[in-house]
N, C-alpha and C positions, 0 to 999 in steps of 0.2 A: 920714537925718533927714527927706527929704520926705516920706517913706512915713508915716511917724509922726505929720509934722502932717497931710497927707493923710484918715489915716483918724480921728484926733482930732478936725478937723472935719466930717467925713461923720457922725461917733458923734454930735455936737453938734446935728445938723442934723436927724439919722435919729430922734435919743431921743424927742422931743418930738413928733413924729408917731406913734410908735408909744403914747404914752402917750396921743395923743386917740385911738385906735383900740381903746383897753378903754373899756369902761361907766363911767359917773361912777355912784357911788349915788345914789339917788332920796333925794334931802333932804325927811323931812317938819317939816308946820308944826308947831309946838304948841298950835295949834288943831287941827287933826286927830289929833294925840293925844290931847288931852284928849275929843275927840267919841267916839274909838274907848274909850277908858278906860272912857267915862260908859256907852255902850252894853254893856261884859262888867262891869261893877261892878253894877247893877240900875236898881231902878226910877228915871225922872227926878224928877228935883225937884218940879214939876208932876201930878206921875202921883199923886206920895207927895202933896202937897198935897189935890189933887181925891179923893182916899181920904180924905182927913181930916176933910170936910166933910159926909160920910154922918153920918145920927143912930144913935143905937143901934140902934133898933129897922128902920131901913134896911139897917143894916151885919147885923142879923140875919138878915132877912128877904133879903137878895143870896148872903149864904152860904150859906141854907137852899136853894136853886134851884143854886148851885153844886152844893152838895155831895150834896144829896138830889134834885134833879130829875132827871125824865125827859128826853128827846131831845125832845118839845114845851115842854117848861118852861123847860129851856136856850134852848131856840130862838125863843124869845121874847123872850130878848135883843137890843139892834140891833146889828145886826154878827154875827151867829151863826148860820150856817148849819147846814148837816145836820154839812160836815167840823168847822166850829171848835166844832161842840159834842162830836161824837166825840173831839174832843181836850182838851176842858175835862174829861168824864167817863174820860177816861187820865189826867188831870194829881192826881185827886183824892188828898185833901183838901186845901180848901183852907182855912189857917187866918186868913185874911186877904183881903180884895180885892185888895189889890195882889199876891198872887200871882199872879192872873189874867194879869198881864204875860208868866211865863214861859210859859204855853203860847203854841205857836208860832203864828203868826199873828195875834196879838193884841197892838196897840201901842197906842204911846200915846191913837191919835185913837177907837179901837174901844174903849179904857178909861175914857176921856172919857163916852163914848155911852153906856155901858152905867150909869155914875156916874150920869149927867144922867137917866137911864131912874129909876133907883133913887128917887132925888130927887124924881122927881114922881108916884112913890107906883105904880112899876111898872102903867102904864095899858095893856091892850089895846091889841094895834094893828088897826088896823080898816083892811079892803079896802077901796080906793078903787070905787064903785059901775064898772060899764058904761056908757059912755055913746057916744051914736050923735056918730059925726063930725060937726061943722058945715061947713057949707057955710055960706063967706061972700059979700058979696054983688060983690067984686072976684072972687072965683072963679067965681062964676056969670058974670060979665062976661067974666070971660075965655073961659070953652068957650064963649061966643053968640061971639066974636070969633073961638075957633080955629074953631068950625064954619063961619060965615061964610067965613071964609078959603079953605078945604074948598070951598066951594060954589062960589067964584069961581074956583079952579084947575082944577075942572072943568068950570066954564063955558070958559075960555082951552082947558081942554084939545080941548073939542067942537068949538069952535070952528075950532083947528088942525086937526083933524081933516077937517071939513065942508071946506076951501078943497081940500085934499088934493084 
């Protein structure tokens, strides 16, 4: 009979450690479900919005560069380099701007950009000119002070030297 309750409560004692010794499941929120949901569902709310605000003649003329540009025309886009326009001219046709969403690389913020491009009437982007570095006049103070400095450490150094 000792044996019995013996191991009855070793069982009682032992179960409960070996059940903290398995993995608990990772409990998600339903906030991050609904986040992961909204991202494989499509575009956001926002995206479809700022698409909606194109005029006709806007939303013509962004298709038209979509779907019939070149690799400069695409790329004229902001956000669109050499890869994300090789990827825009893989993705074709597009029958809408907010398809632009599914090619890869291309989010919300780069869908934004390229709307707000459209909107003001698709304008050239123009190279910031050359221009020669300034030299201010705390930097000029400064190399008379480093050189200075220069000049007195080897005065100290001569010096040490001379006693020699």
């Amino acid at each position: 009979m000792k044996r019995i309750l013996i191991a009855l409560l070793s069982l009682s004692i032992v179960s409960p450690l070996l059940a903290a010794d398995t993995p608990a499941k990772k409990k998600t929120t339903t906030a991050a479900k609904a986040k992961s949901e909204a991202a494989t569902d499509g575009p956001s709310i926002k995206s479809q919005a700022l698409a909606k605000t194109l005029t006709a003649g806007q939303r013509t003329e962004l298709l038209s560069i979509l779907n019939k540009g070149d690799d400069k025309a695409v790329q004229t886009l902001p956000g669109l380099g050499e890869t994300r326009a090789a990827a825009v001219k893989k993705a074709r046709p597009f029958a809408d701007p907010i398809d632009l969403l599914k090619v890869d690389g291309i989010g919300d913020v780069t869908f934004g950009e390229i709307i707000a491009h459209a909107k003001a009437g698709f304008p050239e982007a123009t190279k910031p000119a050359a221009t020669k570095p300034k030299t201010t006049v705390s930097g000029a103070k400064k190399k008379a002070t480093d050189s200075a400095k220069k000049k007195a450490a080897e005065k100290v150094t001569e010096a040490a030297t001379k006693k020699k």
